[in-house]
N, C-alpha and C positions, 0 to 999 in steps of 0.2 A: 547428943546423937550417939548412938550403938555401935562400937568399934567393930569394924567388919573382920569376918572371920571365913577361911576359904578352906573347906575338907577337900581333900582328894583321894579318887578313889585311885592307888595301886593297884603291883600286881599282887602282893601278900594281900592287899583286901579281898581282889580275885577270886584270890584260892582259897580263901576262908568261905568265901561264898557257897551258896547251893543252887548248883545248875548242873545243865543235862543239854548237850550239842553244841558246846560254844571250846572253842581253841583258844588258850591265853597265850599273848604273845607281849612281855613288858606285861605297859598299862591298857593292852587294847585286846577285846575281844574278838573273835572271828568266826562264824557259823561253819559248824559242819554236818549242821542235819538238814536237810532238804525240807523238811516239814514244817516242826518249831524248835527254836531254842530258845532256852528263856535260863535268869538266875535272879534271886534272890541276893543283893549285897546287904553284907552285916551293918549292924545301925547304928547312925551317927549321934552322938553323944553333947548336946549341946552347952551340959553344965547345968542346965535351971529350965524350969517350965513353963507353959502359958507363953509361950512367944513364937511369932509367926516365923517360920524361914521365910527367905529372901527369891534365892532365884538357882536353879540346876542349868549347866552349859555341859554339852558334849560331845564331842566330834563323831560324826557318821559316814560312811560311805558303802551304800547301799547298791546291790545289784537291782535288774530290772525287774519291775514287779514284786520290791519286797518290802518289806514292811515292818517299820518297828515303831513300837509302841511302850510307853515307861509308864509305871504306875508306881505312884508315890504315897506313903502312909505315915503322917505323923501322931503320935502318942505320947503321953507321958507316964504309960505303965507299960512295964517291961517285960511284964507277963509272957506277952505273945512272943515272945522271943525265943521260949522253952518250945514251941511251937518248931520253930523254924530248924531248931538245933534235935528237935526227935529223928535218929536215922528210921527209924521202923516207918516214916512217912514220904513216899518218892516226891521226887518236886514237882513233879506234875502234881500234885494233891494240895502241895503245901502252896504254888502259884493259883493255882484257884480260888482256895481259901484266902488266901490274898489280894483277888481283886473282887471278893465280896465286901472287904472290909470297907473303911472310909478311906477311898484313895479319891487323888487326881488324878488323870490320863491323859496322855500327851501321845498325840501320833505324827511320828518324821519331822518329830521339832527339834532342832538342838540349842536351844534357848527357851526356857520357861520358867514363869514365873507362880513363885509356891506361897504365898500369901494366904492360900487357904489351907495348908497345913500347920495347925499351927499343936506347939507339943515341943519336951523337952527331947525326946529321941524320934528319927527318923528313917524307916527302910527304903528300898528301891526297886523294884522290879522292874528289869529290861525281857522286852521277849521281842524275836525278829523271825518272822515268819520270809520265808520265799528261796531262793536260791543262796547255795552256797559262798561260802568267800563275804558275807557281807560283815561288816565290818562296826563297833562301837567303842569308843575310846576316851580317854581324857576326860574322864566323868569328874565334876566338880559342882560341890555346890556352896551355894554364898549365902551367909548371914541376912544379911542386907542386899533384899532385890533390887531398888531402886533410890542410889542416894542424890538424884535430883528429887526427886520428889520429897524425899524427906528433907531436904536445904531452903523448903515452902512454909509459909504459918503454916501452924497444923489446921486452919480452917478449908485449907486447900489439898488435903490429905486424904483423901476418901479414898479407899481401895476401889479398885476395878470402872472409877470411872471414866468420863472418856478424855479426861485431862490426866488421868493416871495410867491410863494405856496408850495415851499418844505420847509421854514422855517417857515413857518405859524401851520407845522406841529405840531411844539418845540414849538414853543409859547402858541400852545392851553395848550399842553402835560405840559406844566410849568405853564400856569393861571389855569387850572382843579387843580392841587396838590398848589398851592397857597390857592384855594378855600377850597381845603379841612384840610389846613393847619387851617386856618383860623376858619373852623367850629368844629376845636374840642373840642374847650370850650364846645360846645352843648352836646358833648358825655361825659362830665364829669358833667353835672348838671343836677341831680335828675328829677328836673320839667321839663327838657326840651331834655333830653336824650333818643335814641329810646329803645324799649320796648325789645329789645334783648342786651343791653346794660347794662340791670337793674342787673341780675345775676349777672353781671360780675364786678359792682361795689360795691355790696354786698358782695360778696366775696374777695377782696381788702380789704374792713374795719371787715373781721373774720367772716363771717355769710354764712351760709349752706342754701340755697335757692333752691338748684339744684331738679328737679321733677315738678316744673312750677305748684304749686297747691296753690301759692299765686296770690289773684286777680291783675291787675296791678297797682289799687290806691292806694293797700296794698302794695306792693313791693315801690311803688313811695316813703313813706311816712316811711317804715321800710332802705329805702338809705339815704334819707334826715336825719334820727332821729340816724343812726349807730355809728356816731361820741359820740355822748352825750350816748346811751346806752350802747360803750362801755366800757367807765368811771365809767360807775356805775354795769357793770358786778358784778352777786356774792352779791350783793343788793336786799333789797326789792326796794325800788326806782325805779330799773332798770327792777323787773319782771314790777311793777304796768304797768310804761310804755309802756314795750312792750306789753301787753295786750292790751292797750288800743287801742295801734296803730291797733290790733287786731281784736277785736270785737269792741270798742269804746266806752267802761269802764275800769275801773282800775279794777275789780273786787276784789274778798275779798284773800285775803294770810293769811294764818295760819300755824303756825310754831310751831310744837309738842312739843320745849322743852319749849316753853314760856304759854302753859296752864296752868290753876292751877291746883293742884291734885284734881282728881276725888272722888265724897264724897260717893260714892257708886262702887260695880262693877259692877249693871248694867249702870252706868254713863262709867266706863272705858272699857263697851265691845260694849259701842256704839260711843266713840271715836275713840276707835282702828278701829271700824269699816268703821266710814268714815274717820280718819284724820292718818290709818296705827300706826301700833305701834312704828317703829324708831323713836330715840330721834334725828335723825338728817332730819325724815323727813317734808318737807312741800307740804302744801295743795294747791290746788286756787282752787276755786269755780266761778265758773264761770254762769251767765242766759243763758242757754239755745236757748233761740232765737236772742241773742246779735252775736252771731256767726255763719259764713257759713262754716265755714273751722272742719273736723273731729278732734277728741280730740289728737290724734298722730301726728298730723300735728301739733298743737300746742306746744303738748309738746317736737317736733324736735327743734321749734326752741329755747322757753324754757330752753333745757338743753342746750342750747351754751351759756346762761348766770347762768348758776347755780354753784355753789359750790362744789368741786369734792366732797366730801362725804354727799352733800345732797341727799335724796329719794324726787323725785319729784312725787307728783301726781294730776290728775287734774279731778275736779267733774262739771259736768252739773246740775241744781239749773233747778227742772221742774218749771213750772210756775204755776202749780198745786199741791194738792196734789193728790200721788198714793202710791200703796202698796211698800214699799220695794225702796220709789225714797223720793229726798233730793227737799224739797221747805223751801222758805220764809215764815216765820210764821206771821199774823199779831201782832196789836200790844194788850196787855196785853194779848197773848197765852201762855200756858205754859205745861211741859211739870212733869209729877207727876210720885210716885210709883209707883208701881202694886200694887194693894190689895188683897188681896185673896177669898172677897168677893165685892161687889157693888150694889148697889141701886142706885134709881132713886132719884136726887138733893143729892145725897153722893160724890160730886166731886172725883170720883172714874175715875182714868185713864183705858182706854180700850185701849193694843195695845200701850202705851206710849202716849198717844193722850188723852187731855184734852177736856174731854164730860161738 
């Protein structure tokens, strides 16, 4: 039996290709002429000749009323290949010429079977006629169309009959769930898992994501980091982190019972004021334009790594000053008594605000 062998078409095959109206995105096509688009992929190289391919599989997703159609040409002269690679011929010229030749044609299938091409190299022509946005991808083709049927006497082999087209059924039905067998490594890794996939790995490793109000670089990068954050739950280590993943600083953590005592009360009614009065609670302080996400959103996720009796709370740092709002001080600013009276050059605080 013929060890099976699976081409795939990339996106460098793509681009090596010759077409006119289609958007490459990765391995997937996408229309953007309202009319036709069509391309020509470079041909596949079997090694030896006189032998039938097998079977072409490829993902579609077609708007209403469109239509696409694949014509396939096997050969074992390579001739025509000089053909395809002349620029002085548009591709509209050179797709024609191409479905004069000896192809098969497949319309809105994404499963067919190529038995009748048989030849050592073979082309591909996709063309999708209708509205924009539609979509062709994950183009593959296999050696061997159908190996139930080749695991028969070969008295029981006869192409296209109807013991070879009702088993061709089971064969697709078993290589589609092979394929997908196969691709779910993809849906267990962060970088490369679809985007409705991400909640649901996040919540495997203990994290609350649900409400979709994490961007998706942020979620990519909060799946990736989950393992290590959540070792360090109940940590400062493990807020810094998550914040950073966050906005993209550590920002500043303050922890009420580790101040030093207050040398004044009005020193202590302006801690409490911003850093709360619990001895179990803590602060972050956060730049204000370091983040797009509202201060509840952060602090949802926040409290999945926090300490059951800690008070969490979290401050926005203006980038300015204003009345009644928490900025960066520069440096040698300082912050004085009230005095009860003030003059001009009496380093006299107004407002707690060193004049």
């Amino acid at each position: 039996m013929e060890e099976e062998r699976v081409y795939s078409v990339r996106e460098e095959a793509l681009k090596r290709g010759w077409q006119e109206g289609f958007r490459i995105e990765g391995n997937t096509l996408v229309t953007v002429n309202k009319e036709e688009s069509r391309i020509i992929i470079p041909f596949f190289d079997r090694g030896y000749g006189e032998k039938r391919w097998g079977r072409l599989h490829m993902d579609m997703e077609l708007k209403e009323k469109s239509l696409c159609t694949v014509y396939v040409m096997a050969s074992d002269d390579l001739s025509v290949n000089k053909y395809f690679m002349d620029d002085g011929i548009s591709v509209g010229e050179k797709a024609e010429a191409f479905k004069r030749g000896d192809v098969l044609k497949f319309t809105n299938m994404k499963d067919a079977l190529l038995y009748d091409a048989v030849g050592r190299y073979l082309w591909i022509l996709i063309v999708i006629k209708g509205a924009i946005g539609s979509s062709a991808g994950n183009i593959k083709v296999y050696t061997r169309g159908d190996f139930i049927m080749e695991a028969l006497p070969e008295i029981y082999r006869e192409r296209n009959s109807t013991l070879h087209r009702y088993l061709s059924i089971f064969s697709t039905i078993y290589n589609n769930m092979e394929e997908d067998i196969n691709r779910l490594k993809e849906l267990l890794e962060p970088e490369m898992a679809p985007y409705f996939m991400l909640p649901v790995l996040a919540e495997w490793m203990g994290f609350d994501v649900s409400g979709e109000f994490l961007r998706e670089d942020t979620l990519r990068r909060l799946v990736a980091n989950s393992y290590d954050l959540i070792k360090k739950r109940g940590t400062r280590e493990g807020f810094e982190q998550l914040i950073e993943i966050i906005t993209g600083e550590k920002g500043i953590i303050v922890e009420r019972n580790l101040l030093p005592e207050p040398c004044s009360d009005m020193q202590r009614l302006v801690e409490d004021n911003l850093y709360g009065d619990d001895i179990y609670g803590v602060t972050v302080l956060i730049k204000r334009g370091n983040t797009l996400y509202k201060k509840s959103q952060i602090q949802h996720l926040l409290n999945q790594l926090k300490p059951v009796r800690c008070v969490l709370k979290i401050v926005y740092l203006d980038t300015c000053s204003t009345l009644d709002g928490y900025t960066y001080m520069d440096i040698n600013a300082g912050i004085y008594e009230e005095k009860k009276t003030a003059g001009l050059d009496w380093g006299a605080g107004i407002g707690q605000i060193y004049m």
